[in-house]
N, C-alpha and C positions, 0 to 999 in steps of 0.2 A: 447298491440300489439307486443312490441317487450322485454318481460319479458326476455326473455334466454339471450339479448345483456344487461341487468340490470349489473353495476359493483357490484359482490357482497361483502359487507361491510368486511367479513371475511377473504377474499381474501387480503384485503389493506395489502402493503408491511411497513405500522404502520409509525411510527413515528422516528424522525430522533434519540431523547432521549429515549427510550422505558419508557412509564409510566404502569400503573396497571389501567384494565380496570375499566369503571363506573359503580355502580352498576344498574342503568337504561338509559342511554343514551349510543350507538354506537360510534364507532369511528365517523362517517361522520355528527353526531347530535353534537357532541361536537365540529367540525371544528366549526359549522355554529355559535354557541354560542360563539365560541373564536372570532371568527369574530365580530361578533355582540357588544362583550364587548372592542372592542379597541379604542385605541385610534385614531387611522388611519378613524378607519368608522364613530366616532364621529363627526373630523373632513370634511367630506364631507358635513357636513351641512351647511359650508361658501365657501364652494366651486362653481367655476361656472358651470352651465352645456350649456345654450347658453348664454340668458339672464343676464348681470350681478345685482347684488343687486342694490337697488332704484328704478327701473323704477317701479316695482312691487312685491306686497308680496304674488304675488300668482303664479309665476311662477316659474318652477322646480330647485332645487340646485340638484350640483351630489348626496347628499344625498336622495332625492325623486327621481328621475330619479333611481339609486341601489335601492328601494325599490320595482319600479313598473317592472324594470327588474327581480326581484326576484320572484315577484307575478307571470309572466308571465311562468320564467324557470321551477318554481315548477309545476305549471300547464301545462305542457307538459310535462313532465317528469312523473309527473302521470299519464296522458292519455297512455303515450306510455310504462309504466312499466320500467322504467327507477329507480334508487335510486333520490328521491326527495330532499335526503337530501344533498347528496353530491351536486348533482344541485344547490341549493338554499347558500349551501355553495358558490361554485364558483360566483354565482351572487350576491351574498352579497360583496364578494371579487374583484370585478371582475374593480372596479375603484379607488382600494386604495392607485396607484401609480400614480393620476391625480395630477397634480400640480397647483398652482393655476390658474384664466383665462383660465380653460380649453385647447382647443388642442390649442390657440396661445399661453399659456406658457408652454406647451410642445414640440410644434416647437420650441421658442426661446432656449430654455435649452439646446436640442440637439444641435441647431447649436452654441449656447457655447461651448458645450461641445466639438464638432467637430474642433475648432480650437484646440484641441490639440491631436487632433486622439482617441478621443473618442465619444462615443452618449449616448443619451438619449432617451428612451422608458418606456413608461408608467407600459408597463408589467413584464417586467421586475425589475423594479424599485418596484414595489409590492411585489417582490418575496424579495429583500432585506427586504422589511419593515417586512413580516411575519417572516423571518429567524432571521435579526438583530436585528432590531430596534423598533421595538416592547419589551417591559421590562417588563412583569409583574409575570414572575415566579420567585422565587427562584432556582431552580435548573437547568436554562437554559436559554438561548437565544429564545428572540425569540417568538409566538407561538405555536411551535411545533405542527405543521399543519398532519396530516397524507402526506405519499408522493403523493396519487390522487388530495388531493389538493395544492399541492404545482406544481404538475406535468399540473393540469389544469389551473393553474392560467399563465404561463408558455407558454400555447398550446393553448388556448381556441380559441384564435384568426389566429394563424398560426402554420404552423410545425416547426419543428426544424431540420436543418438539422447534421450529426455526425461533427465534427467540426468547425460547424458554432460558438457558443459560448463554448467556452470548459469548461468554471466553469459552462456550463447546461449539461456536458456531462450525469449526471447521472438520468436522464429526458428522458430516450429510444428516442434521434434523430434519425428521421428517421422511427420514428412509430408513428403513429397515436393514441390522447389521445381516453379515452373511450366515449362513446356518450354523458355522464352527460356534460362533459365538453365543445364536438362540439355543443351542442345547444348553449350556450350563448351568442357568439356571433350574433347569427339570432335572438335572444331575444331581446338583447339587440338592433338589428338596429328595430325589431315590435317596442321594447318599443320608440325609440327616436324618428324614422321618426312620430309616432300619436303624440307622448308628443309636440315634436316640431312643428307639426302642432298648436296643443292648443293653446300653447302659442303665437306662430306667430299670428293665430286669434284673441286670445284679446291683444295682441298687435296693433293690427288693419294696420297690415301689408298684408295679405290674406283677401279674402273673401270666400265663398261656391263656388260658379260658375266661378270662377278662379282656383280652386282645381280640379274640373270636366273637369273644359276644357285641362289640362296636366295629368291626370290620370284618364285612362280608368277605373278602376274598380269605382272608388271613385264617378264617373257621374251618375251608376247605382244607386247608395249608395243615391246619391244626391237626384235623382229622386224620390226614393220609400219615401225619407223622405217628399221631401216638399208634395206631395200628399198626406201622413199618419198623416202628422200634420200640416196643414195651417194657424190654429192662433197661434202656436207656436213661440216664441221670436228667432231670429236669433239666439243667445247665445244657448238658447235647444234644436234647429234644429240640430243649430252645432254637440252638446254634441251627439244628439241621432246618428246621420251621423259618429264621430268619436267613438261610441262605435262598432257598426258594421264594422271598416274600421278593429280595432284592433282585433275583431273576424273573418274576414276575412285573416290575416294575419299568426293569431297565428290557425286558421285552415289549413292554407296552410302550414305551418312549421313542422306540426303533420303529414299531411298527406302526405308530400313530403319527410322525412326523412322515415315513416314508406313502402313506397312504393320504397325508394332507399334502403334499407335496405332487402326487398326482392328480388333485383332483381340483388341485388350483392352475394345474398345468405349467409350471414354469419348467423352465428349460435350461434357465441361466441364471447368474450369481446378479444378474444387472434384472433378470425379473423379480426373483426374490426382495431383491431391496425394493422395489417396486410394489411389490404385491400390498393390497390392503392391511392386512395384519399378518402375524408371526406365523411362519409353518412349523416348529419345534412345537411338540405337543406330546401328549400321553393320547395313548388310545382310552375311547370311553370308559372300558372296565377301569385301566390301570389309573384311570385320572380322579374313577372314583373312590379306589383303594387309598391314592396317596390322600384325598380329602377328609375320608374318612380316618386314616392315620392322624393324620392332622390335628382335626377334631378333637379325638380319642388322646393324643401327646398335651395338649394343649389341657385337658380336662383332670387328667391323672399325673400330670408330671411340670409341667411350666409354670402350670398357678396351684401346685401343690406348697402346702405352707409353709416346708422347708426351702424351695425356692423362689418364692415367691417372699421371703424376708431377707435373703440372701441377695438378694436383686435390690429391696429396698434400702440392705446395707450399703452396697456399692455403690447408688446412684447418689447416697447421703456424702461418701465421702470425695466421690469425684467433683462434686459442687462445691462441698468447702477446698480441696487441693484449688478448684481453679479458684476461687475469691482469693486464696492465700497468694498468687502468682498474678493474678490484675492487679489485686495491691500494693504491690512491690514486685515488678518484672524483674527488676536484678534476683532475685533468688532466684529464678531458672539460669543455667548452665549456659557459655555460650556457648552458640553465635546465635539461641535464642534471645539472651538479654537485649543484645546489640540490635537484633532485630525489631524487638518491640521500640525500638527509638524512633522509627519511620516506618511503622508497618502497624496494625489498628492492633492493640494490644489483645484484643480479647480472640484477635484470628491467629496470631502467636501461640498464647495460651493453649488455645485447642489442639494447635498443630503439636506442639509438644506432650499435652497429655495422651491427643491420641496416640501417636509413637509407641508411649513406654508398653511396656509387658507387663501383666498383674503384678508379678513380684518387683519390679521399680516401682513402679507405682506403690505398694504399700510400703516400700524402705524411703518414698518421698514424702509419704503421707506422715509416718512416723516421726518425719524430723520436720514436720512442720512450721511447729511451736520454737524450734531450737534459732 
């Protein structure tokens, strides 16, 4: 559909080390593989996405959540003739600066960080990981990511304005990243708003006809299912109801970006970034499904009382871990200790706690005291 707005791979402005091309893999095929083999995306498999570990072993960690976002981004990106792979890159990438307990240890972080005129942001904080903190070459720091994906990891979610962060000055603020990059974030809210239905379900938090009654699309959905399978278990009703919720969605993302895309008229990857605002969109219906999903997740399930104290568990003790590590930076590990010797202690702190995975994190938390 929209092959001419395709980034193409040849074009990348490369790498921040220049290396020697592969002799079968592309530049935006080898982001996806560097990605893939890190440490950062390993760890997402102890990481939370709503759910935290124990109640069940079948509900999403950021690790499966970045998988099923990935499945989705590729597959739109192909539809609409977009590079798949740089897509798939970014959605691989696209949570490797969540810190543990998901967004409440990401709110607590920030507002750590903020008592000293600082913050924390997750995307940011990603873009360190691939540049810095990532180690696995020899001849560099780092990953060494092409700059479309360093650029989209960056953008994917918002613009940047020219002064707003100045160490992103080199990240064209002020323009709009390429289309690979604006989908994922709409990917990414298909993939979570259905995932997090799922799990809410057998959580046994939601039901069918509670879904229906706060989202219009989803009632239709309901409908066609319970008539087309009547002896069906609620559990496969479910499942069949949330396959078609997520092909309604990820059909409206395809056809709402590819019909904004025409009627903005661009032609090029260099118009695109130009263009007044983002073309990656949901079409109207689908944009009001995902809103109302939204809504409806947010009312029955995020500020439900069990996570909603579970949330204020986490944020309790990621506040005291980091007091316990400003007070005494040699208790972190080095070449964090060492770091905080010339480096603002409390930007240390952060960078290490967000790192760990739930489960370090509470085997840190435990030995505290000791």
């Amino acid at each position: 559909m929209l092959a001419a707005l395709r980034f193409p791979v040849a074009q990348s402005r490369g790498r921040r080390y220049p290396e020697q091309p592969h002799p079968y893999r592309n530049d935006f095929q080898r982001d996806r593989d560097r990605v893939v083999h890190a440490r950062a995306f390993r760890r997402l498999e102890n990481k939370t996405q709503v759910f935290t570990q124990g109640i069940s072993d079948h509900f999403r960690n950021r690790l499966t959540h970045t998988i099923e976002v990935a499945q989705l981004a590729r597959t739109i990106a192909g539809v609409l003739g977009l590079d798949a792979d740089l897509t798939e890159a970014l959605a691989l990438a696209h949570d490797f600066g969540h810190p543990p307990f998901a967004h409440a240890g990401e709110r607590e972080l920030d507002e750590q960080m903020r008592r000293f005129g600082d913050s924390f942001e997750h995307n940011l904080h990603a873009l360190r990981i691939v540049e810095s903190f990532e180690q696995r070459y020899a001849r560099f720091p780092g990953l060494n990511l092409t700059f479309e994906a360093r650029e989209g990891m960056v953008k994917h979610s918002r613009d940047i304005l020219p002064g707003e962060f100045p160490w992103l000055d080199e990240y064209l603020p002020g323009l709009r990243p390429p289309l690979e990059a604006q989908l994922i974030d709409l990917a990414d809210e298909a993939a979570y708003n259905t995932a997090d239905l799922d799990d809410a379900f057998a959580a046994g938090l939601i039901t069918m006809p509670e879904i229906a009654d706060a989202v219009a699309a989803y009632a239709g959905i309901h409908d066609m299912v319970e008539t087309s399978f009547p002896g069906a278990s609620d559990r496969v009703r479910f499942l069949e109801s949330l396959r078609l919720l997520i092909d309604g969605l990820v059909t409206g993302l395809i056809e709402g970006t590819a019909s904004a895309a025409r009627a903005a008229g661009v032609e090029s990857v260099d118009d695109v970034r130009r263009h007044p605002g983002r073309l990656a969109r949901f079409s109207p219906a689908a944009a009001e499904a995902s809103a109302q999903l939204k809504r409806f997740l947010h009312a029955r399930v995020y500020d439900s009382p069990e996570l909603v104290q579970d949330r204020a568990r986490s944020r309790a003790m990621i506040a005291e871990l980091f007091r316990v590590f400003l007070d005494d930076p040699g208790r972190m590990p080095e070449p964090h200790a060492s770091l905080a010797l010339g480096t603002p202690v409390h930007r240390v702190v952060c960078d290490y706690i967000a790192g760990m995975t739930d489960g370090f994190f509470l085997r840190c938390y435990d030995k505290r005291s000791s």
